[in-house]
N, C-alpha and C positions, 0 to 999 in steps of 0.2 A: 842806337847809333853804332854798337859795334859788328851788328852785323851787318850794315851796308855799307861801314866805312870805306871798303875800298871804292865803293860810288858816290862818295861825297868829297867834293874838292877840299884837299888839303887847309887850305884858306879859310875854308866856312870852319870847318872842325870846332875849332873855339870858341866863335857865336854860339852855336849850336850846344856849345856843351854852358854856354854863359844862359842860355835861353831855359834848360833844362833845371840847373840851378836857382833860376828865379822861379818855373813852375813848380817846383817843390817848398820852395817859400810861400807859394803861394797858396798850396797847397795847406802847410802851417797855418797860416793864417787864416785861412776857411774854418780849419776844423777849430782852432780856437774861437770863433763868431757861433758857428756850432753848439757848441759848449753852454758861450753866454748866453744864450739861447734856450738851455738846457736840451739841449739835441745833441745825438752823436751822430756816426758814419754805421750805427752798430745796425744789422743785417738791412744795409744800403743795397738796391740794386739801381744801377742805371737805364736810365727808358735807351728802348732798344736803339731807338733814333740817334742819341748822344751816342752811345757803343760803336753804330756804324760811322758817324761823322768821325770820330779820333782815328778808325782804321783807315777810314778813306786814304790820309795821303799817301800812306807808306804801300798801302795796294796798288795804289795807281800808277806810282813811281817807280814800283817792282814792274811793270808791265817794259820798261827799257831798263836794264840793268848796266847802264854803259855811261862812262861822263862826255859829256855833263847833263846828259838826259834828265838821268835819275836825279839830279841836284834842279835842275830847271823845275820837273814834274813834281820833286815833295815841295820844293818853295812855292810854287803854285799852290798847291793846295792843303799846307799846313799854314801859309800864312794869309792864307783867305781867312781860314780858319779864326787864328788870330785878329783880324782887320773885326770881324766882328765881337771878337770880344773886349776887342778896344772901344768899339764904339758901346756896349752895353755897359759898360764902367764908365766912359763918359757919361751915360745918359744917368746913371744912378746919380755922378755927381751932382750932373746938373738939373734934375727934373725931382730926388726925392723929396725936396723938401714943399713941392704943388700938393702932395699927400699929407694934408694934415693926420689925419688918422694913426700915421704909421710913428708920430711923434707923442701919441701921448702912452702914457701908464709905462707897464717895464717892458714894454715893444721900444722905447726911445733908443735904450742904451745898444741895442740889437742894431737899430737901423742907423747910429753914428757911427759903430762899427764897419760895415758897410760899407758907408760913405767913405771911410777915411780911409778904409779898404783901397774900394774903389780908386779914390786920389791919389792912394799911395804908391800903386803899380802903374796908374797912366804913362811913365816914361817908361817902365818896364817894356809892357803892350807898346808903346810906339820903336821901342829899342826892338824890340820881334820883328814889327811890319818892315823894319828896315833890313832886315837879313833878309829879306826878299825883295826889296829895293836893289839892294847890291847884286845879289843876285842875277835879278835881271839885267840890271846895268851894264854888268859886267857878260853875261851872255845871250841876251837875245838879241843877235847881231843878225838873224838870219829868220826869216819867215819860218821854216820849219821850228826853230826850236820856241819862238813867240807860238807856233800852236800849240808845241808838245807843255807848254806851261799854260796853256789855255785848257789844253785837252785834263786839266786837273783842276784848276782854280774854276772853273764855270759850275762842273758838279759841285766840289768843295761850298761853295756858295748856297747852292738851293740844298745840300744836304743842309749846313749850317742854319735855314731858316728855315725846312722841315721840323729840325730839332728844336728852336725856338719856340715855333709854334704848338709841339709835343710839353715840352715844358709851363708853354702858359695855359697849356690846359690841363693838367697836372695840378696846377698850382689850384687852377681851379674850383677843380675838382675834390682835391685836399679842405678846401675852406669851405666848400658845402656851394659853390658857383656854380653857373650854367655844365 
């Protein structure tokens, strides 16, 4: 954030820095799930997919460095971003328990973790999608800048569910799957 502060509207600054403070929590929280799991972060690399989706926005955004471009163009595609992690935390709450399997033996304690995970950040995640609500609200008054937040959130998106789909085939693959 401090190096494009001067291209992000004064007003957002705070969200922004309130949004950061919860990913690091969130953060916490992972690696403790982690843990009970008996797994660390220890020589963790991330699939390449995940790597370019998190650079997306701020690359994209850089392409106008002037406001509120640069604020239209990273909420476009940082809170795309988000919208689907909301929805993937939703789906955990609502659908793990169709998976019997994943409730019995010492996998249980692992996947209530998760869940309550999951449950616990929902307003977080929807307190995110909303700094791009506002965002927009407040500045896509004009065709041009509804593209230039277009011209970021539409990649944003199909990066997002490349990455998905790299992940659940990882996962796959990990467990001895197709």
């Amino acid at each position: 954030m401090t190096d494009y502060r001067d291209y992000i509207e004064p007003e957002f600054l705070d969200v922004l820095a309130h949004q950061v403070s919860d990913e690091a929590r969130h953060f916490y929280i992972r690696v403790k799930i982690l843990e009970l799991a008996g797994e660390s972060l220890a020589g963790f690399r991330p699939l390449p997919q995940w790597a370019q989706l998190f650079e997306f926005p701020l690359k994209c955004a850089s392409k106008r460095l002037e406001r509120p471009y640069f604020q239209v163009k990273f909420s476009g595609a940082f809170q795309t971003v988000e919208l689907t992690a909301t929805v993937q935390h939703k789906g955990v709450v609502e659908n793990a328990h169709f998976n019997k399997g994943l409730w019995e033996g010492d996998a249980r304690r692992v996947v209530e973790a998760l869940v309550n995970f999951s449950r616990e950040i929902e307003d977080d995640e929807s307190f995110h999608w909303s700094i791009a609500e506002r965002v927009w609200a407040r500045f896509l008054t004009t065709a041009e800048l509804r593209a230039e937040a277009l011209e970021c959130a539409i990649p944003a998106l199909e990066l997002s569910t490349v990455a998905k789909i790299a992940r659940i085939e990882a996962a796959e693959r990990a467990r001895g799957g197709n």
